[in-house]
C-alpha positions in Angstrom: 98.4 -6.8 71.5 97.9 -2.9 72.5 100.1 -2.1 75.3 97.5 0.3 76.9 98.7 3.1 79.5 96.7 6.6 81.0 99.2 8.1 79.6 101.3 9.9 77.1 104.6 9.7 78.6 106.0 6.5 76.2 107.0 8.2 72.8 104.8 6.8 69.8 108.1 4.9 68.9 108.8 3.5 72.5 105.0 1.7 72.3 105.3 0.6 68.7 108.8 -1.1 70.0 107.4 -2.6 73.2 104.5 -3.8 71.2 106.1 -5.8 68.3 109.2 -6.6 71.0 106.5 -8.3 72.9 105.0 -10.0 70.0 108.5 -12.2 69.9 109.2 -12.5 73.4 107.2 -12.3 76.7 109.5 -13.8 79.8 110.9 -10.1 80.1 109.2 -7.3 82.0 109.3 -3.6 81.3 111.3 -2.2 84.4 112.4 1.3 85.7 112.1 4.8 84.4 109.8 3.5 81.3 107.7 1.1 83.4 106.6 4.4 85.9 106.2 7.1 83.8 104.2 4.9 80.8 102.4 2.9 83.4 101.9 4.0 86.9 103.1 7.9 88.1 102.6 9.4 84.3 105.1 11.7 86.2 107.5 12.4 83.4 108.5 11.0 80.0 111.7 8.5 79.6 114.4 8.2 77.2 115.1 4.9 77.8 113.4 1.5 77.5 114.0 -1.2 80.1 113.3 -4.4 79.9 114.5 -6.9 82.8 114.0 -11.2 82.7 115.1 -13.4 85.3 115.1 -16.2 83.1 118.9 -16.7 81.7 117.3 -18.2 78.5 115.3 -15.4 77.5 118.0 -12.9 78.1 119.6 -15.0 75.4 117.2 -14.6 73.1 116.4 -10.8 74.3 118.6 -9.5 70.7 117.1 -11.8 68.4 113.5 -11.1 69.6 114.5 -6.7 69.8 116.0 -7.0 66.2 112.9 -9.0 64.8 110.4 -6.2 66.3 112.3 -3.9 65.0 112.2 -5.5 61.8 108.5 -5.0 61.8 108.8 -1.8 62.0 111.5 -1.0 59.7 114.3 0.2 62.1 117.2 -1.3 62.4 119.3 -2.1 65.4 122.6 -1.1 66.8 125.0 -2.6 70.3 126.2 -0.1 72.2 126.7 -2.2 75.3 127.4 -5.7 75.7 128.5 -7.1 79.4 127.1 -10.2 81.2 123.7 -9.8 82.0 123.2 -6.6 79.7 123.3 -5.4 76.9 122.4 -1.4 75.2 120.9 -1.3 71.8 119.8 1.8 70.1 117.0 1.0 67.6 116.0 3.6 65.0 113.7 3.8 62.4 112.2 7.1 60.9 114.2 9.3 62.2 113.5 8.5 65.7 115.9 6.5 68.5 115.0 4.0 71.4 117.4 3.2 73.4 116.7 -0.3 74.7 118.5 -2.1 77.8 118.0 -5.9 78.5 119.1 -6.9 81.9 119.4 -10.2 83.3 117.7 -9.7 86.8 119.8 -11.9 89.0 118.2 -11.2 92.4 115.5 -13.8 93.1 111.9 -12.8 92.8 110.2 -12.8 96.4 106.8 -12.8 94.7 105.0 -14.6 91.6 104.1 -13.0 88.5 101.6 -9.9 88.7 99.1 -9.5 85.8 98.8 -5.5 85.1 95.5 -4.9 83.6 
């Protein structure tokens, strides 16, 4: 799946992480900083990568599914923040860093699921 944006403002590494991360696990969307500048403003670029789930059992299995993508892609994975409801990772591979935050959204959603095409 090509994660398709206007836009230069994702890093080549950022896309090739969202990508693969999205090959493992899809109950979490891209959020924030990342999900603006890659998607919709194409206002600045983003150091970060946020991805948010409201579903408790995917935020479980949000480390397991951001180690296996980077697996694909030959980086490797590191914690730098681990609290209930979020966690930090910092994945790197070929000389490059993502920093990658999985939050457990715990506000309810007001709306269903939008489709972004």
């Amino acid at each position: 799946m090509a994660i398709a944006s206007s836009s230069d403002k994702l890093s080549p590494s950022q896309r090739a992480l969202l990508e693969a991360f999205f090959l493992f696990e899809n109950r979490f969307c891209l959020t924030a900083g990342a999900a603006l500048a890659g998607f919709c403003l194409h206002h600045r670029p983003t150091l970060d990568l946020d991805l948010s789930t409201p579903d408790p059992a995917a935020f479980e299995t949000g480390r397991r599914a951001l180690e296996a993508a980077a697996a694909e892609l030959g980086a490797t994975v590191a914690v730098r923040q681990h609290a209930p409801g979020f966690e930090r990772y910092v994945v790197t591979g070929r000389g490059e860093s993502v920093v990658v935050d999985l939050a457990l959204e715990r506000v309810p959603q007001t709306s269903g699921a939008k489709r972004v095409s």
